[in-house]
C-alpha angles and dihedrals in degrees: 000000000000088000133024116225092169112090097029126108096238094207086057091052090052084049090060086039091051100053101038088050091054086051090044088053084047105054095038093071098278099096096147128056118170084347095300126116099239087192085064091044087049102057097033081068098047084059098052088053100045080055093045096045094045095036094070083045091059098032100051080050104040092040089076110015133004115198144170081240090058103054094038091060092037088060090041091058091043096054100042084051097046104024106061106059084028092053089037088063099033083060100049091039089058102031082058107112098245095051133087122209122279105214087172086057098056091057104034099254099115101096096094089053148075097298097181082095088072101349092191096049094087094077085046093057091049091053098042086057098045094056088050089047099040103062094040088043086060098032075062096050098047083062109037112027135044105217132151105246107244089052106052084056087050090050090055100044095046086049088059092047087058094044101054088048094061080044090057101036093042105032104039086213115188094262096234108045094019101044115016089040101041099117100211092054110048103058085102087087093055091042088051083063099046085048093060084038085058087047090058100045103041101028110038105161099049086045090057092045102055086034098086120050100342093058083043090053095039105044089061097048087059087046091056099044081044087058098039083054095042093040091060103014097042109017090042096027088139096047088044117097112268109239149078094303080056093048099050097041081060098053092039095055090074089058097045092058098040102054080041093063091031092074095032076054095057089037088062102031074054108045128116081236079085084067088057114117110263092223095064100123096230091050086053094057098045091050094052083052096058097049089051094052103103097038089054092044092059104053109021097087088074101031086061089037082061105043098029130082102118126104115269109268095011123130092254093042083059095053098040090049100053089042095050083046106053083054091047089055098036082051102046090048094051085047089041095054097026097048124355089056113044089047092054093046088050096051098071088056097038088051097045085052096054099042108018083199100049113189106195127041135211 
């Protein structure tokens, strides 16, 4: 079997599908829909979910022990999983004849630079940090403070809030590349995840009990208050009053999201779709997709800078975008099987080689 569909929870596939769907609309021309960015819905869910997904990881291990061990074979497992294809294009896209080489790039510190050079990699660069911070950040805590679990994530991710906010108020930053990129606040959407992550782990029967209609209803009511805030304090942000209520409009939005698509994120982890038959053609789809998601986030901006110079929903668009991606797909499978799979099939062994008792898992 090329790809395995057993073993995945298929609500958290059309999650992935979901999101790198709304980045691929975006970059493809269609950046606006109802006057919201879909590429900034799209990654604001990816960050949610990384959250969500390491999060159990950190919290079944540092529940009970955290140890030096621990983190060491937790980074080892990230970075096996996210460095190989990212390093792979970085390469190409610097050894191209045109190109010059990126050191900032290479380490996660180009967010506060020129990012026409690999416009996507900024979200890479937030969560990259944040898997490096968050380990050490609880191995501290586990020697140092006595806090109720859940709390002390609270507590973080309320610090970043506030942060941001004083950023914001003192600072006057350009909203996108001075406040959405800027890597130290904006770990409170990943922390959102590992919050609903907590919830699952420590508190499994309230978490099933909001997770069904409640998290559905809920999540869009968030949605909606995210977009009222994004539409006049973002969108409009220069038409919007200077001032504190602006300020904090434009720290709030990211909350707003991200507890939107945490709970759209445990209705679907949740849902009686899970049950469906994996075999179903359109499951299958999705689920490919979403094993193919990294792989295709990396390289279809310029895959669609390349193919695309058409107007959205004109006869040539059409034809530009199946062609770039079906290159985009055809691409992502060859770097999926070549390189992503047999590296994640290797780590277990490689871990279990370097720390015989391994604490955390992948």
């Amino acid at each position: 079997m090329l790809f395995e569909t057993e073993n995945r929870n298929f609500g958290l596939d059309i999650v992935r599908s979901i999101a790198i769907s709304l980045v691929l609309i975006a970059h493809s021309g269609i950046h606006f829909l109802f006057g919201i960015n879909l590429g900034f819905l799209g990654v604001e869910i990816f960050f949610v979910l990384s959250g969500f997904l390491i999060g159990q990881i950190i919290l079944r291990e540092f529940n009970e022990k955290v140890s030096f061990q621990g983190c060491c074979t937790f980074y080892i497992n990230r970075w096996l999983r996210t460095f190989p294809l990212y390093y792979l294009v970085l390469l190409i896209k610097d050894l191209l004849p045109e190109s010059s080489f990126h050191p900032a790039h290479y380490v996660f510190i180009q967010n506060n630079q020129d990012l026409t050079f690999f416009p996507v990699s900024w979200s890479l660069a937030i969560e990259e940090w944040f898997y490096i911070l968050i380990p050490l950040v609880f191995l501290i805590k586990s020697k140092s403070l006595r806090m109720n679990m859940g709390f002390f994530v609270f507590s973080l991710m309320v610090l970043n809030i506030i942060g941001r906010f004083f950023y914001i108020h003192v600072q006057h930053p350009e909203f996108d590349l001075g406040v959405r990129k800027f890597i130290p606040l904006r770990f409170d959407s990943l922390l959102t995840g590992v919050l609903f992550s907590m919830l699952k782990v420590n508190y499994s029967s309230l978490y099933s009990k909001i997770s069904g209609l409640f998290s559905l209803i809920t999540s869009i009511l968030l949605f909606l208050i995210g977009y009222v805030i994004y539409k006049k304090y973002v969108l409009l942000e220069s038409h919007a009053e200077a001032g504190t209520i602006k300020d904090v409009f434009q720290t709030m939005v990211f909350v707003a999201f991200s507890f939107s698509f945490g709970f759209f994120i445990i209705w679907l982890e949740q849902n009686p779709i899970n049950q469906v038959s994996k075999k179903n053609l359109i499951l299958k789809t999705i689920t490919v997709l979403s094993i193919l998601t990294y792989a295709i986030y990396l390289i279809h901006f310029d895959i669609f800078k390349f193919f695309i110079s058409s107007p959205p929903f004109s006869t040539d668009w059409i034809k530009e975008m199946l062609t770039s991606s079906a290159v985009i797909l055809t691409t992502a499978f060859l770097m999926h099987f070549i390189l992503e799979k047999p590296i994640m099939d290797y780590r277990k062994t490689l871990v279990r080689k370097l720390f015989p008792n391994p604490v955390l898992g992948s």
